[in-house]
Backbone as a ProteinNet text record, in pm:
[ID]
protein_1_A
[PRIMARY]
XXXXXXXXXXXXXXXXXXXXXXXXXXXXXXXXXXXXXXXXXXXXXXXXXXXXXXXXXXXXXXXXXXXXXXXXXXXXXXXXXXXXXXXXXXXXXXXXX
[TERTIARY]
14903.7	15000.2	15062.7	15206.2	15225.2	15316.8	15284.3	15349.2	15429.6	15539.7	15627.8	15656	15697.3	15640	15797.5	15884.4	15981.7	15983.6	16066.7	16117.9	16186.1	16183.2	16283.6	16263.4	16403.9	16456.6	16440.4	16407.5	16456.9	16480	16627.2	16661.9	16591.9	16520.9	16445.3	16517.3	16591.4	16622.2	16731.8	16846.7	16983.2	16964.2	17010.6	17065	17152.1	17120.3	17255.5	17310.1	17397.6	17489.9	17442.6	17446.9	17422.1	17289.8	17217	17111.1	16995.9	16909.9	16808.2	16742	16842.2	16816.2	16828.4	16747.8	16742	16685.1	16735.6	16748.8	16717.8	16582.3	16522.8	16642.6	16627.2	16761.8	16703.7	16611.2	16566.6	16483.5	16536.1	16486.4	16446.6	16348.5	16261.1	16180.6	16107.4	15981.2	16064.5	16176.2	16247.5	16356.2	16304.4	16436.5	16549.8	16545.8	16620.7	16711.9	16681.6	16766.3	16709.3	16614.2	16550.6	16585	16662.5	16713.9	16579.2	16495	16411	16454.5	16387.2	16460.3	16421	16342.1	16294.4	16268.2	16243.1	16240.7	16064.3	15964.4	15838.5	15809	15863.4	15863.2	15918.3	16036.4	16077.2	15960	15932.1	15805.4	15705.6	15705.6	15547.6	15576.8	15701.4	15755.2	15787.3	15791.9	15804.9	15641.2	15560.7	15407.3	15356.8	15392.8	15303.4	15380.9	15497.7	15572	15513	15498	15457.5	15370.9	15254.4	15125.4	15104.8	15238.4	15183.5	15205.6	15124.4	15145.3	15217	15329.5	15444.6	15537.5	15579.5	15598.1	15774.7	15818.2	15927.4	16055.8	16175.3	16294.1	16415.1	16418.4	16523.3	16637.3	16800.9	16886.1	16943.2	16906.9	16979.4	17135	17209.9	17331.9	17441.9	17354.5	17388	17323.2	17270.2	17167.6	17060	17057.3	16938.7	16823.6	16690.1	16557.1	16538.5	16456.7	16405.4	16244.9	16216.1	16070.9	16088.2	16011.8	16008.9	15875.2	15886.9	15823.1	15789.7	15676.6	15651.3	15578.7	15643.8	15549.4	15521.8	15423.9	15379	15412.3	15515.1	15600.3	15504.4	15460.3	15400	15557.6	15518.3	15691.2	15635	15760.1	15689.2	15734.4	15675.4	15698.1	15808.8	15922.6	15999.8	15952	16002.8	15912.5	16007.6	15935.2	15928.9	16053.6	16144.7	16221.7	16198.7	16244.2	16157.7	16290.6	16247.8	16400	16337.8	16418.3	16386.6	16410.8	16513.6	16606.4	16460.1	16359.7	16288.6	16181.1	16146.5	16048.1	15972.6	15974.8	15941.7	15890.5	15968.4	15960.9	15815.9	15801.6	15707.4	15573.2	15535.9	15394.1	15425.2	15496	15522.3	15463.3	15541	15531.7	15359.5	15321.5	15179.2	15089.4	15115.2	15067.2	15019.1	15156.5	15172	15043.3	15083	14987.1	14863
12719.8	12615.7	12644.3	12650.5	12695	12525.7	12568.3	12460.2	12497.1	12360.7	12411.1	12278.7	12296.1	12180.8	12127.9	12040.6	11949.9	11910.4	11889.9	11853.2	11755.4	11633.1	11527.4	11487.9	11480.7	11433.9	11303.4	11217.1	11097.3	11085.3	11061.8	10982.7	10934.8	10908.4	10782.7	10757.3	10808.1	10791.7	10863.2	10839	10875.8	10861.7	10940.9	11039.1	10881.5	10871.7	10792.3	10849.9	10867.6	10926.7	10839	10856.6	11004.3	11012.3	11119.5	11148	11154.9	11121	11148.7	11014.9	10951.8	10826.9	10797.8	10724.9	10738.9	10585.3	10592.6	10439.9	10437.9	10411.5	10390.5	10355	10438.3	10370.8	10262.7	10221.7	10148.2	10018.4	9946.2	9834.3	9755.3	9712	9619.8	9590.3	9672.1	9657.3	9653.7	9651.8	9684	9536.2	9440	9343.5	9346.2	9397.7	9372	9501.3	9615.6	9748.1	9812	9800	9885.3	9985.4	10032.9	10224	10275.5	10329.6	10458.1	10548.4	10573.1	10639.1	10813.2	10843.6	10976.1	10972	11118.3	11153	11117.4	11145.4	11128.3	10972.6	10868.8	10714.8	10698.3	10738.9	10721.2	10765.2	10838.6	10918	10845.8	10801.7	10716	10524.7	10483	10339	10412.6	10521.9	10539.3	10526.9	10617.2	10637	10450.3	10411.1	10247.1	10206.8	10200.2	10102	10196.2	10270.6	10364	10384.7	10441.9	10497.4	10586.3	10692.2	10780.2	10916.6	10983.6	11156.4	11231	11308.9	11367.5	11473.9	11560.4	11646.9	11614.2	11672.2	11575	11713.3	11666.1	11767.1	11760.8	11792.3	11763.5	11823.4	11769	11874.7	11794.3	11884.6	11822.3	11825.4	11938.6	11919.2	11817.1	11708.3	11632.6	11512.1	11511.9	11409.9	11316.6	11364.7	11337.1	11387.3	11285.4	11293.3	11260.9	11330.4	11319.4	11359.1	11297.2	11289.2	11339.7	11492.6	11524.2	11477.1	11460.5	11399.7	11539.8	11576.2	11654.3	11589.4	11627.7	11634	11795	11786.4	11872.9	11835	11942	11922.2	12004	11966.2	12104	12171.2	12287.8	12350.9	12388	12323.2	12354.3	12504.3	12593.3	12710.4	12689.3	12776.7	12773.4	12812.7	12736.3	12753.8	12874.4	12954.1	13116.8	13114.4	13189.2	13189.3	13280.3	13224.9	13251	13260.3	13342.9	13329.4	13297.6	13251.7	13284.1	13331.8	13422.7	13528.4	13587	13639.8	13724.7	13656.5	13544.9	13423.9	13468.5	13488.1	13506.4	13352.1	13271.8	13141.3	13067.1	13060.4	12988.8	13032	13148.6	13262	13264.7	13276.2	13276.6	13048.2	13003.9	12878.3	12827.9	12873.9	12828.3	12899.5	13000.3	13066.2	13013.8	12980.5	12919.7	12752.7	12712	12534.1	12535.5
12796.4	12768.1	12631.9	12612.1	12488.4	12457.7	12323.4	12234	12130.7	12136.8	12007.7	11900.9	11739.4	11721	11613.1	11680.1	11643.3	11480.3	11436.5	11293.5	11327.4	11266.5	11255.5	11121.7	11071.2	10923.8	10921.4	10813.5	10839.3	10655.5	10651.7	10547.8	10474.9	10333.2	10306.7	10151.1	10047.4	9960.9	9911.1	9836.2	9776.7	9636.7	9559.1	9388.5	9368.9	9294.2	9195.7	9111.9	9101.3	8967.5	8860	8714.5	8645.8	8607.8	8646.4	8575.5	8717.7	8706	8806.6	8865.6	8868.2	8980.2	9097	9183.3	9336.6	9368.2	9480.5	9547.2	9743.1	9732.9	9874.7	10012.6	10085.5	10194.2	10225.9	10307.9	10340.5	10252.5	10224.4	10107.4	10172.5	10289.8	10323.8	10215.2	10173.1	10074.4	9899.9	9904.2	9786	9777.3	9784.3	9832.3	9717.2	9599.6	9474.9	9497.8	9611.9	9586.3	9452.4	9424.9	9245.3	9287.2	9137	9147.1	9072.7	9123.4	9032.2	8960.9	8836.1	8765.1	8716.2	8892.6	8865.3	8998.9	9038.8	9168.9	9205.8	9115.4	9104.4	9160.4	9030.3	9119	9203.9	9261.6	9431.2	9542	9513.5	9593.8	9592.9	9485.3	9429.7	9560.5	9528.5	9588.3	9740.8	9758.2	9922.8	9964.4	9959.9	9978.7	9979.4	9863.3	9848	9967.8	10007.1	10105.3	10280.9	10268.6	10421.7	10473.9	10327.1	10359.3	10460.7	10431.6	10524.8	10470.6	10503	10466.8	10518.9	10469.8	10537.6	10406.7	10464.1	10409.7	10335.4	10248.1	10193	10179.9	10236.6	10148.3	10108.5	9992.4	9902	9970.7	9928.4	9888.2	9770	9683.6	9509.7	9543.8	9616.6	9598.7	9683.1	9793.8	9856	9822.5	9695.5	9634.6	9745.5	9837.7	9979.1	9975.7	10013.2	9986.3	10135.6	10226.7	10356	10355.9	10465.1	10520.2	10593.9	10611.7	10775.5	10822.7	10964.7	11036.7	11149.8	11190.2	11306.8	11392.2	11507	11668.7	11731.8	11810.8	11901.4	12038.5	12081.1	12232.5	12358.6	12444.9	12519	12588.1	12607.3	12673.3	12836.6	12910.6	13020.7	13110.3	13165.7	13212.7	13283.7	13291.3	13422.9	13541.4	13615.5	13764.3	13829.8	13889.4	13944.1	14060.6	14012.7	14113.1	14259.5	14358.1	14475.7	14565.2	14611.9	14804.3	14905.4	14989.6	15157.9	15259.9	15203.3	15251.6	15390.5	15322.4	15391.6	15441.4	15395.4	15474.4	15346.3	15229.8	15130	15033.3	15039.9	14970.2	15080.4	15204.6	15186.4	15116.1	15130.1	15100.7	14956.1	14871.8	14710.1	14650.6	14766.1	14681.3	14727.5	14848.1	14879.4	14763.4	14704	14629.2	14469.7	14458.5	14313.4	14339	14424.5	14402.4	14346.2
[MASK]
+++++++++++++++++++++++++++++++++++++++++++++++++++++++++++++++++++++++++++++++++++++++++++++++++

């Protein structure tokens, strides 16, 4: 069984202009919108609000902070192409079950 294993981004914090401030997208746990004033305490107010372990990635030049998130997909085989041209397909597919 082979497996392959998904990346999903999810948004969690934006750069404020000027200087190294950042502001949670999601402000459930933030009701005031608090701008952090380092990339370290954003990280620090994401973790307290989530509690979860996850791997994190920047792009400084789009001022965007993401959480990736992974799953494990199983991949499923393509099923065997077969004819019946020659009476071939029934003796191939009894085979495979």
């Amino acid at each position: 069984m082979k497996t392959e294993i998904l990346e999903q981004n999810e948004l969690i914090a934006t750069r404020i202009p000027p200087g190294d401030n950042w502001k949670l997208v999601n402000s459930i746990g933030n009701p005031e919108g608090m701008t952090y004033t380092s990339l370290t305490d954003t990280l620090e107010a994401w973790f307290q609000k989530n509690g979860e372990a996850v791997h994190f990635r920047l792009e400084p030049l789009n001022s965007k902070l993401y959480a990736i998130r992974t799953e494990e997909v199983e991949i499923k085989p393509e099923p065997v192409k077969t004819f019946s041209l020659y009476g071939e397909f029934s003796q191939q597919n009894e085979n495979l079950k």
